[in-house]
C-alpha positions in Angstrom: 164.2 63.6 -7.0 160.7 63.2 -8.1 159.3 65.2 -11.5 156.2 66.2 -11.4 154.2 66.3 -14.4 151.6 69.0 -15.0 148.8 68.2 -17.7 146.8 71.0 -19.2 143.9 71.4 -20.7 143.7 71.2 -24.5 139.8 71.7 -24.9 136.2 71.1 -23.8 133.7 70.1 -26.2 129.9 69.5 -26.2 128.4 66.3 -27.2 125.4 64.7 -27.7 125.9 60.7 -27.8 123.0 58.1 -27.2 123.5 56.8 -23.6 124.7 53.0 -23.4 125.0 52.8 -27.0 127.5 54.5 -28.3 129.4 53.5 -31.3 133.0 54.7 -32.5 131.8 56.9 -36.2 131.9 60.1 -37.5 130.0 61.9 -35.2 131.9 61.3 -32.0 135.2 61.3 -34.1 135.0 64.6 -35.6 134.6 66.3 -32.3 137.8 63.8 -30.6 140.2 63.4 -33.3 141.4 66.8 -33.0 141.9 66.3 -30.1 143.8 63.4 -29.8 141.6 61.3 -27.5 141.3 58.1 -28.1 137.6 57.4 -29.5 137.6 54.0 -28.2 138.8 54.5 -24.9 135.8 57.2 -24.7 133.0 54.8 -25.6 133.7 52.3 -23.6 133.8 54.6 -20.4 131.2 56.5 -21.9 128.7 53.0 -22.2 129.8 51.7 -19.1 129.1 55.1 -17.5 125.1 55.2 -18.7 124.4 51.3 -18.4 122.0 52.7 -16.1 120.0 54.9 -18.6 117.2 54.1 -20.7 119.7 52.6 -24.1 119.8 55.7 -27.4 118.8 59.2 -25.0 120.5 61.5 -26.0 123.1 62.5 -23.3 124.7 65.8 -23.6 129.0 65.3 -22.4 131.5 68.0 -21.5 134.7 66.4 -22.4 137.6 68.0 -21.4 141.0 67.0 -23.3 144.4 67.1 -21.7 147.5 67.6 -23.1 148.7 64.2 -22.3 145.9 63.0 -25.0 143.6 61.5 -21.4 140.5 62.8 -21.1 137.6 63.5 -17.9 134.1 63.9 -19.1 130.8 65.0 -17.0 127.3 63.3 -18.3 124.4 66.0 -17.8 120.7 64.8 -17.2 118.9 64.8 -20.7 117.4 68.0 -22.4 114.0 69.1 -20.8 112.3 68.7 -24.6 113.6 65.0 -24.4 112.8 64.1 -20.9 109.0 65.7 -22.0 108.5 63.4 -25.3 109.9 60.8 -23.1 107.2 61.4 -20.6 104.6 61.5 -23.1 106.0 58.5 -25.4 105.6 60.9 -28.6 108.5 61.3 -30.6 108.3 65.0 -31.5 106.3 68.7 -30.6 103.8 70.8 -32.3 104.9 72.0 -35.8 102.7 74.6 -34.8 103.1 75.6 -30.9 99.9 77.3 -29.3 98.1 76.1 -31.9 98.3 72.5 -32.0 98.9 70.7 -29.1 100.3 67.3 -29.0 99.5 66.1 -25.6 98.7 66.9 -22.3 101.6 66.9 -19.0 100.6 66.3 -15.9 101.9 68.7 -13.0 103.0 65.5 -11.4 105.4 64.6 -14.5 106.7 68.1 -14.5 107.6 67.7 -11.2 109.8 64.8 -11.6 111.4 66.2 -14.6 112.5 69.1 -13.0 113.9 66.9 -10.0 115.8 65.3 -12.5 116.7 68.5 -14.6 117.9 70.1 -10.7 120.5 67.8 -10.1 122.8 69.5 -13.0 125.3 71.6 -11.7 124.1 74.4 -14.5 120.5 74.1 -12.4 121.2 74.0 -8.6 120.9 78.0 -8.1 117.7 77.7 -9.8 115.9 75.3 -6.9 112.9 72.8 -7.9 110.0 76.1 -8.2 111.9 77.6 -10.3 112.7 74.5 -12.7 109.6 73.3 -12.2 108.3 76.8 -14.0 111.6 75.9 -16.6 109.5 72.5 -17.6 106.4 74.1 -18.3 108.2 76.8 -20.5 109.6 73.9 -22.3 106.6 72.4 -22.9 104.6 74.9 -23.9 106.8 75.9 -26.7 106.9 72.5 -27.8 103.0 72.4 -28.0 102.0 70.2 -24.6 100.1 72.0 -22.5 100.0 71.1 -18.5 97.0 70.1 -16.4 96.3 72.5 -13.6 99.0 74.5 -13.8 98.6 78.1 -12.1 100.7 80.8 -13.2 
């Protein structure tokens, strides 16, 4: 006879951790120890997971907790805002939006944002037109304006 163990799912939780940096602290541990995932274990997936990225973006994780305390978790592209400032190497918007502008995207960075925003599950039904339009939503409420942009 052979048991057969079913695991179920605790929780999911949203984080926001610095890609190939992460530490073990108070930040990620709040949101695991609840849960009782071991914090360690996560980082060390987590780092060796975004070795690839740029080190201390902010990556937004669902982490999904079973009941056998293991974990799976899905790394999402960067926020749009991020992947902007990024783009324009400033480290924040407009304090004032439409009135102040802060720099100046190009239509050929928005475009490879949004091919790199279109690859999250959350963003396939939208297709690259319609996250392309996303981008320069983003960035207008953040203060940069794009160059030859028609509405």
């Amino acid at each position: 006879l052979v048991k057969t163990v079913t695991m179920s799912v605790v929780r999911s939780v949203m984080l926001k951790v610095p890609s190939a940096t992460a530490k073990p602290g108070p930040s990620i541990g709040q949101a695991l120890g609840p849960l009782g995932v071991n914090m360690s274990q996560f980082v060390k997936e987590f780092n060796d997971r975004t070795s690839a990225y740029t080190p201390g973006i902010p990556l937004p994780v669902k982490l999904t907790a079973l009941s056998d305390r293991t974990f799976t978790f899905e790394i999402r592209t960067p926020s749009t805002s991020t992947l902007i400032l990024q783009s324009l190497g400033i480290t924040s918007g407009s304090t004032t939006p439409g009135t102040k502008e802060v720099g100046c995207l190009s239509m050929e960075a928005v475009y490879e944002i949004a091919k790199v925003k279109v690859r999250d599950e959350a963003n396939r039904d939208q297709g690259l037109e319609g996250m392309c339009k996303t981008v320069v939503g983003t960035a207008r409420s953040m203060g940069v304006s794009v160059r030859d942009f028609k509405e």
